[in-house]
C-alpha positions in Angstrom: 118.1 135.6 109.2 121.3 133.8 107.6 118.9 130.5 106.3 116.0 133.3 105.1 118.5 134.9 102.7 120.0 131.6 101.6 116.3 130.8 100.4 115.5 134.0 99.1 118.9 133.6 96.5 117.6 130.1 95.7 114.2 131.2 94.9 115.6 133.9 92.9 118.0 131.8 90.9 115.3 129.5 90.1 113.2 133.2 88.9 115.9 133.7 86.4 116.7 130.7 85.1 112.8 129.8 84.4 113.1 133.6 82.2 115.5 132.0 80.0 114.5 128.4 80.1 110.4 127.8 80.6 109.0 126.4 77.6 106.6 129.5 76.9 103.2 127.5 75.8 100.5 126.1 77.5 99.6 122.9 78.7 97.8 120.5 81.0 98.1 116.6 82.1 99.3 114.0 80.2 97.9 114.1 76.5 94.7 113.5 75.8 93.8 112.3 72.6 90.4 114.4 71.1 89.5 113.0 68.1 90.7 111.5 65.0 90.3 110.7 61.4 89.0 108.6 60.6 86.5 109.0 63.7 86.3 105.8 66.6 83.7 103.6 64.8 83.1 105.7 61.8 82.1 103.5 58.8 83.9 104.6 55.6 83.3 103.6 51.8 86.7 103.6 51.1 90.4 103.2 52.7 91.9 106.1 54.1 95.1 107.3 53.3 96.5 108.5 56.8 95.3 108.5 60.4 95.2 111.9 62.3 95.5 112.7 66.0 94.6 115.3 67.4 95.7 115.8 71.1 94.5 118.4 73.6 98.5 119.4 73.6 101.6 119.2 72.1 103.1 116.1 71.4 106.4 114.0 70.3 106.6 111.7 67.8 110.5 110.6 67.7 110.0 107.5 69.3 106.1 107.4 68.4 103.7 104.6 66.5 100.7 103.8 65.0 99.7 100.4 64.7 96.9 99.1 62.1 95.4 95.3 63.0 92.5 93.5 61.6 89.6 91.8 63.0 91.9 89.0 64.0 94.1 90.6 65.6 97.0 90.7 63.2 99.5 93.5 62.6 98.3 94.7 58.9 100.7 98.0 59.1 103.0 99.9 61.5 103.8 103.8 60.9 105.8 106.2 62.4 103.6 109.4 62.6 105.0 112.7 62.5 103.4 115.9 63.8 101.4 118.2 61.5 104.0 121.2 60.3 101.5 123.8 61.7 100.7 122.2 64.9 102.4 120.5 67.3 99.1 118.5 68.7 98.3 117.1 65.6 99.7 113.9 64.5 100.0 112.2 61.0 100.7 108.3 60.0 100.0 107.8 56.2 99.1 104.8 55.6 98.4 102.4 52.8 95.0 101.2 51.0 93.3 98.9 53.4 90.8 96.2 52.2 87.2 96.0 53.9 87.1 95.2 56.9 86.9 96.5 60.7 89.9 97.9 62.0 91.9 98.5 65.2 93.9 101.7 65.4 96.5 101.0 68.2 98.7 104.0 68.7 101.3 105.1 71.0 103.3 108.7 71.7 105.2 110.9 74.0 103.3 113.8 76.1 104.7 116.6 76.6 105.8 115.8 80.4 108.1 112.9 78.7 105.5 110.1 79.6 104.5 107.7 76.9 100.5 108.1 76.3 98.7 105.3 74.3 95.5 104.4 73.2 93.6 102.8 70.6 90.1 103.4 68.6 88.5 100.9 65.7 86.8 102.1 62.1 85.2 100.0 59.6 85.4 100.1 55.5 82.3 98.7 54.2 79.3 97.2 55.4 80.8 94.0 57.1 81.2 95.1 61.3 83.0 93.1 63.4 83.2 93.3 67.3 87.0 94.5 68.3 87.0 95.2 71.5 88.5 92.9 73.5 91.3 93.0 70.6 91.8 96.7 71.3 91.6 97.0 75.0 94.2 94.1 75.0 96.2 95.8 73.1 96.1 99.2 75.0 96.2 97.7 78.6 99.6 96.1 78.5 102.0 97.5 80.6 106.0 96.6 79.6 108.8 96.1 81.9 109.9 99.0 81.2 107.2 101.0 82.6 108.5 99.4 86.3 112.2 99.7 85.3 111.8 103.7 85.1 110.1 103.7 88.4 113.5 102.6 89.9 115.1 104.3 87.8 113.7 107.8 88.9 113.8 106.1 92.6 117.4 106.2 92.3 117.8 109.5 90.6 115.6 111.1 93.4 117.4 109.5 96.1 120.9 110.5 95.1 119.8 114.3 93.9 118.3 114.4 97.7 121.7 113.3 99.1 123.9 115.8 96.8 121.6 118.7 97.7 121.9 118.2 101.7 125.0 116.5 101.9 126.7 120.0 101.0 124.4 122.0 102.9 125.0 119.7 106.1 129.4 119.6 105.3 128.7 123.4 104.6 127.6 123.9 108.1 130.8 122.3 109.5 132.9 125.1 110.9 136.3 122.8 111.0 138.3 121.3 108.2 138.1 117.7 109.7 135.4 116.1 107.7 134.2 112.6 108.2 135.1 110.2 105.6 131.9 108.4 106.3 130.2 111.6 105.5 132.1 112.0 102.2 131.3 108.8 101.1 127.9 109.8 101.6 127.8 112.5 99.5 129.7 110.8 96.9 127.3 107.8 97.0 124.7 110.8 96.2 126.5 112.0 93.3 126.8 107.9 91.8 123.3 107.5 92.6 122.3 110.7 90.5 125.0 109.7 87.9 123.9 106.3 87.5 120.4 107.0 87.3 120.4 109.8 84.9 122.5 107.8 82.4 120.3 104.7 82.5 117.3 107.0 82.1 118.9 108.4 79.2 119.4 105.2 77.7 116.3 103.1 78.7 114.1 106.1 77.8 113.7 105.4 73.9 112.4 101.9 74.4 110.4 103.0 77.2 108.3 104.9 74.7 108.8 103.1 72.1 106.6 100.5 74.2 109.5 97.6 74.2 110.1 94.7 75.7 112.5 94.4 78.6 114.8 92.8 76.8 114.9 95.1 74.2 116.1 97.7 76.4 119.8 97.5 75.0 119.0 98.4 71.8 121.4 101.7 71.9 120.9 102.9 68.4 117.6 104.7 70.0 120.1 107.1 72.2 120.8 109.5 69.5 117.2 109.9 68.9 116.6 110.0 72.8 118.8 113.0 72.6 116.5 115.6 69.9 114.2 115.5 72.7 113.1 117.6 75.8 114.0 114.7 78.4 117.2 114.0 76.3 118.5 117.4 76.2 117.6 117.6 80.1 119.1 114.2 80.8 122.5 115.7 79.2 122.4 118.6 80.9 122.3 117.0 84.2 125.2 114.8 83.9 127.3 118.0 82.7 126.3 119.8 86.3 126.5 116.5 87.9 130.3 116.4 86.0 130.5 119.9 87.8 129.8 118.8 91.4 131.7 115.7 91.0 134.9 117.6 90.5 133.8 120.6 93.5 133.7 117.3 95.9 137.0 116.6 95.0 138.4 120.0 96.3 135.4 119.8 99.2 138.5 121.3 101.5 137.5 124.7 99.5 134.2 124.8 100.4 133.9 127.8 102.4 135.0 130.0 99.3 132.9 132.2 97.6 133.3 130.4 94.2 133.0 126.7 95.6 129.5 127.8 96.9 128.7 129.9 94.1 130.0 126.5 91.8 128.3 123.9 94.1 124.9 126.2 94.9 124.3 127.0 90.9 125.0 123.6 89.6 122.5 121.8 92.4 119.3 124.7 91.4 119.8 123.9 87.6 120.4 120.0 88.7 116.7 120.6 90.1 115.4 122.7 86.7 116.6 119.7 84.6 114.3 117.4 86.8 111.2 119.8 86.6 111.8 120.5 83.1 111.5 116.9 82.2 108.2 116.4 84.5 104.7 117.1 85.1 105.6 120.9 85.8 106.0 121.2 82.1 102.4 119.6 81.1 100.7 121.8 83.8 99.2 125.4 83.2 100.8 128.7 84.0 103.7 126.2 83.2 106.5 128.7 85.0 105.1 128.9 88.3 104.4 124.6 88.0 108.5 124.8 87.3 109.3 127.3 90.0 107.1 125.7 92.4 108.3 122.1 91.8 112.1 123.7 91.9 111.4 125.1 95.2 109.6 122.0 96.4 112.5 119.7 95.2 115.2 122.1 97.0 113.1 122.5 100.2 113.1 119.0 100.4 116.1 117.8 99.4 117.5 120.3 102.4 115.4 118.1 104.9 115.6 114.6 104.0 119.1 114.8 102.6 121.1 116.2 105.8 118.7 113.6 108.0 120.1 110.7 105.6 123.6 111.4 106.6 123.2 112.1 110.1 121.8 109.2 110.6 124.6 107.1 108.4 127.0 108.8 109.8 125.9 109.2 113.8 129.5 109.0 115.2 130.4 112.0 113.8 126.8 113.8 113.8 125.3 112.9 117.4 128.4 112.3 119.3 129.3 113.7 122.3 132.2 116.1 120.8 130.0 119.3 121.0 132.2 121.5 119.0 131.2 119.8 115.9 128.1 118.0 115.9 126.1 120.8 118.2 126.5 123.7 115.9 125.6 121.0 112.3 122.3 119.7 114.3 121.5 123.2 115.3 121.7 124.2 111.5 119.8 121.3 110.9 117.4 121.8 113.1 116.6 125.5 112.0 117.0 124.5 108.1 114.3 121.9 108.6 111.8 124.1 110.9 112.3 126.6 107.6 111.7 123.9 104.7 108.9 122.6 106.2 106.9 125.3 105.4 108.0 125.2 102.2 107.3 121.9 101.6 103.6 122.1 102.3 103.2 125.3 100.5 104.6 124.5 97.6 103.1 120.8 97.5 99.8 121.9 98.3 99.5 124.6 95.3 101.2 122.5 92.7 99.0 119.8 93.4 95.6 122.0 92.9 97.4 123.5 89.9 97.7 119.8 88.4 94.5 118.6 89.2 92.4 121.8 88.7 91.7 121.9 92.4 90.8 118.7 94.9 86.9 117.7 93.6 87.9 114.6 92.5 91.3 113.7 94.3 89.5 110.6 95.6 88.3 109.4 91.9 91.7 108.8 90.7 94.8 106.8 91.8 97.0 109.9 91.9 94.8 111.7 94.3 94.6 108.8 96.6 98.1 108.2 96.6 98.7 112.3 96.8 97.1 111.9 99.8 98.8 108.4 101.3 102.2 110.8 100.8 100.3 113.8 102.5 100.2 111.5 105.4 103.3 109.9 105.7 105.4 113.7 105.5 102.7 114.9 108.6 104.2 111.6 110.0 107.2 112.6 109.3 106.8 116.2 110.8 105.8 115.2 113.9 108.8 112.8 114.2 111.2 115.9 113.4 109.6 117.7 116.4 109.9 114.6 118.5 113.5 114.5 117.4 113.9 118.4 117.8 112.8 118.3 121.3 115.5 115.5 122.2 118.0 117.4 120.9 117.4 120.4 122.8 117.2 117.9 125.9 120.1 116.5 124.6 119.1 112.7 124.9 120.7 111.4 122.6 119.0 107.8 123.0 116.1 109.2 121.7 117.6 111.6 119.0 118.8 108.7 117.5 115.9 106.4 117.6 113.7 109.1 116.2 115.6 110.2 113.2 116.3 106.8 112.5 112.3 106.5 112.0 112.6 109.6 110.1 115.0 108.2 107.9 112.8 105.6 107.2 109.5 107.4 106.6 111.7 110.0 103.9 112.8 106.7 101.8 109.2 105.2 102.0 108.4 109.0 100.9 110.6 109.4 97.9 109.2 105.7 96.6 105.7 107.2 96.5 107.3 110.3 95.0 109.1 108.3 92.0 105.9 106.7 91.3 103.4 109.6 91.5 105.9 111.6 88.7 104.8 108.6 86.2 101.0 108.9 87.0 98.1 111.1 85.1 97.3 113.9 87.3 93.5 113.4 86.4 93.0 110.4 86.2 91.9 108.2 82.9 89.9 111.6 81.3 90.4 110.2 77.8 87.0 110.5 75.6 85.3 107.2 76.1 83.5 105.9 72.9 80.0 104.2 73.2 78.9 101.8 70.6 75.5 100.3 70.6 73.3 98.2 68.0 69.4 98.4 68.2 67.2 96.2 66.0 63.7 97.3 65.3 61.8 94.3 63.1 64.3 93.2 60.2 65.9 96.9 60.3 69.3 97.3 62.8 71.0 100.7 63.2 74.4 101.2 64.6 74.9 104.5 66.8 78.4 105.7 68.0 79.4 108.2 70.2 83.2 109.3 70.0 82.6 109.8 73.6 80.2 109.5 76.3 81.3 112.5 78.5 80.0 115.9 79.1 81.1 118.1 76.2 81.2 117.8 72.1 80.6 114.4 70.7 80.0 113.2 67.1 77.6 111.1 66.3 77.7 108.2 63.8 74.5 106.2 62.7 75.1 103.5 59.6 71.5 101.4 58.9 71.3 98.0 58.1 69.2 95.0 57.7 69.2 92.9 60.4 70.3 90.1 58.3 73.4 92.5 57.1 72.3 92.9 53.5 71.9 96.8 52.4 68.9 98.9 52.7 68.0 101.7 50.6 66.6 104.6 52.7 65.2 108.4 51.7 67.0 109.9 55.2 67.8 109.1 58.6 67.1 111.7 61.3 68.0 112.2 65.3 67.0 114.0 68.2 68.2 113.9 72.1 66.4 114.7 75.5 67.4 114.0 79.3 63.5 113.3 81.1 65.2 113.9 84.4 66.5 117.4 84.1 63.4 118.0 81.6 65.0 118.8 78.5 62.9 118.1 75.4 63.7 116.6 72.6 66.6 118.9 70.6 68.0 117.7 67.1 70.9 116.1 65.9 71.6 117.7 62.7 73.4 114.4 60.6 74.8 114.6 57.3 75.0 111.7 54.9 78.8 110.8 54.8 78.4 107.7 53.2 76.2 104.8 52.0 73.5 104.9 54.4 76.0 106.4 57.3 75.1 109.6 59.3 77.6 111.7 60.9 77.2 114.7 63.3 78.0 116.7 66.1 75.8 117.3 69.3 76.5 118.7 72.8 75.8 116.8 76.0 75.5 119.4 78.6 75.2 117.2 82.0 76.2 114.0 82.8 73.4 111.2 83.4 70.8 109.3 81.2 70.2 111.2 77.6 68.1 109.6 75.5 68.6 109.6 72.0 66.2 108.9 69.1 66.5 108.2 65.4 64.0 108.1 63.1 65.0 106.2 59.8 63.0 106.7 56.6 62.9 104.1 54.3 60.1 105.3 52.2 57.8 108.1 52.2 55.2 106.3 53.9 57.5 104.2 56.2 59.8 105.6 59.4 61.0 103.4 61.8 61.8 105.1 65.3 64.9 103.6 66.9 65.3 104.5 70.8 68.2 104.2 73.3 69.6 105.4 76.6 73.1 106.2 77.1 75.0 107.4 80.1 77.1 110.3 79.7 80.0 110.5 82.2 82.0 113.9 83.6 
């Protein structure tokens, strides 16, 4: 009854401090980008003078960039975008006057859950097309040091946070004032390990998005920057409450008063807010119960793992034979964990249909699959604790020992999954995928472009050519779409003329599958060319 109403004033801390603290708007995964200006292969008569991006949600542009390279691959300009005054998923870069030419757009920003998000897209001025592909998806793919260096990094802050949170439930527990130093120095090696990883996150995180070398990682003057942010200001926060617990260890003799716990209790819930409010919970929709569910998760497990940790470091004083300590901490243990487990599962199991709109595709993406390598390992790691539960209660403490020894093992393997599921996209690589495809028909070649080849809106971009690239003067240029296997006829693509002898539109792909799309160029009145391909249009 005692543990239920423990849990019930965590849960309702974490209630009030997501009324003051949420962010109130809507999002989802990491950002996606939706479109842009100029469009992915859109042919223009004339240099633009900015690039816009606009994102499926909010984004931050502090540490953002948009690179500009040519055909060759060469940097022609870098710009630091800023977000559109009126909204906050819009993005700007002005640039200057290009020359002719096809271009690679590389560019690079923060999503809302504090993860860098990057990707690229290529327009052309002019009628002179140049294949860019392999210049862009170079470009995009490369994964810095950094990217690995935050994995420890959250490894670390994850481990010690876990230590902090059970350590002083477990020492809590402890109805004498003898306390083992081995056990202290456990819980303070939590605290460092929070410490230490919160301040190098706080200083590795501006050249983490900023997409730098590792070597460029001690380039400080990016801190004051880091701090305007959401993960700065969360960052900070932390080490203020971690400044708070450090100096409640060091009076640990108090902890059975009311304002110790009250101190201690408070500053390890908003410890765990920080955390959420620097994560995925904040990119996922209704964004307050993502927070108070990954809170709760955080705390329920942090109450497990965490007391088993030092249990097991500290065995002498946990599992010996002196009864009139150990018995009544492993019997707190023992119920704690029978009541977090629950907890766990619940919470883990509707936070992770809330990120990835339910389980359809958890196999078609690598955090599904390694969602569900971690479901495994903690139903591992269950049926150890009732192995180790049930050699408690027999008291053998041969066993007890072995066993929680392999739980202590399965939790760290656990928490290394963890750290490296917080930097992946909940839904997988869902960004619009561009098709491009030439057709010739006799000496006449058309161009056809698709700003993405998934169900939904698309635009549509036809340029016409000769197939030797000099001009051709045409009256119009018409197209129309059907998909033979679910019988749909032939609908149109209304196009506009948006430049010399370029078509733009918009059309709707309704199912995923083979479409087939036809245009119908006119070069005279007497003279249409029909121009016919099949494209494959993804979920």
């Amino acid at each position: 009854m005692m543990l239920r109403k423990q849990f019930a004033r965590l849960a309702f801390v974490v209630v009030a401090l997501l009324t003051v603290l949420a962010p109130a708007q809507l999002a989802s995964a990491h950002a996606i980008l939706l479109t842009s200006e100029p469009a992915p292969s859109a042919v223009l008569d004339q240099s633009p003078t900015e690039i816009v991006l606009f994102f499926n949600e909010f984004v931050d542009t502090v540490f953002g960039k948009v690179r500009i390279l040519d055909s060759s691959g060469n940097d022609v300009q870098t710009v630091k975008p800023v977000r559109d005054a009126s909204n906050k998923s819009i993005v700007r870069a002005p640039i200057s006057k290009l020359e002719p030419g096809t271009y690679v757009v590389i560019w690079r920003v923060a999503s809302a859950d504090s993860h860098p998000v990057q990707g690229s897209f290529s327009f052309q001025i002019g009628n002179t097309s140049t294949d860019v592909s392999a210049i862009s998806n170079g470009q995009v793919l490369e994964r810095h040091g950094l990217a690995s260096l935050f994995d420890v990094i959250r490894w670390v802050t994850y481990l010690g946070i876990v230590l902090l949170i059970g350590g002083i439930g477990l020492l809590q527990a402890v109805r004498t004032d003898r306390l083992s130093p081995r056990s202290i120095l456990a819980l303070m090696g939590g605290w460092a390990f929070a410490a230490l990883g919160t301040l190098e996150g706080l200083i590795a995180y501006g050249p983490h998005i900023s997409g730098y070398k590792i070597y460029e990682a001690v380039d400080l003057s990016l801190l004051s920057e880091t701090l305007t942010t959401q993960y700065g200001k969360m960052q900070l926060a932390r080490l203020v409450l971690l400044g708070i617990i450090g100096a409640l260890i060091a009076v640990i003799q108090f902890r059975g008063t009311w304002w110790w716990k009250f101190g201690a209790w408070a500053s390890l819930v908003g410890i765990t807010l920080t955390l959420s409010l620097s994560g995925h919970p904040v990119a996922t929709n209704p964004v307050a119960l993502s927070v108070g569910l990954d809170m709760l998760h955080m705390l329920a497990v942090s109450l497990w793992v965490g007391p088993l940790l030092i249990i097991v470091y500290d065995r002498n004083m946990w599992l010996a034979n002196d009864e009139s300590t150990s018995a009544p901490s492993l019997r707190w243990f023992s119920h704690t964990a029978s009541f977090a487990v629950p907890v766990i599962v619940v919470t883990g199991v509707i936070q992770a249909w809330l990120m990835m709109d339910g389980f359809g595709q958890i196999l078609e993406n690598r955090y599904g699959r390694t969602l569900i390598v971690k479901a495994c390992l903690v139903i591992v790691l269950i049926a150890l604790g009732g192995v180790s539960r049930v050699a408690m209660q027999q008291k053998r403490s041969g066993s007890l020992r072995q066993s929680m020894g392999i739980e202590v093992l399965f939790g760290i393997i656990i928490l290394t999954i963890t750290s490296a599921l917080v930097a992946m996209p909940q839904k997988g690589t869902i960004e619009p995928a561009p098709l491009s495809s030439t057709i010739f028909q006799g000496q006449m070649i058309v161009e056809l472009s698709l700003t993405s080849a998934r169900v939904g809106q698309s635009e549509v971009h036809v340029v016409v050519a000769r197939a030797d690239g000099t001009f051709v003067q045409i009256e119009s240029a018409t197209a129309r779409m059907s998909m033979p296997s679910r019988n749909i006829p032939n609908g149109p693509i209304v196009l506009s003329e948006t430049g010399s002898n370029h078509f733009s539109g918009v059309t709707e792909f309704a199912y995923s599958g083979e479409w087939v799309v036809e245009i119908l160029v006119k070069e005279t009145a007497s003279s249409t060319t029909l121009f016919k391909i099949a494209v494959d249009i993804k979920k």
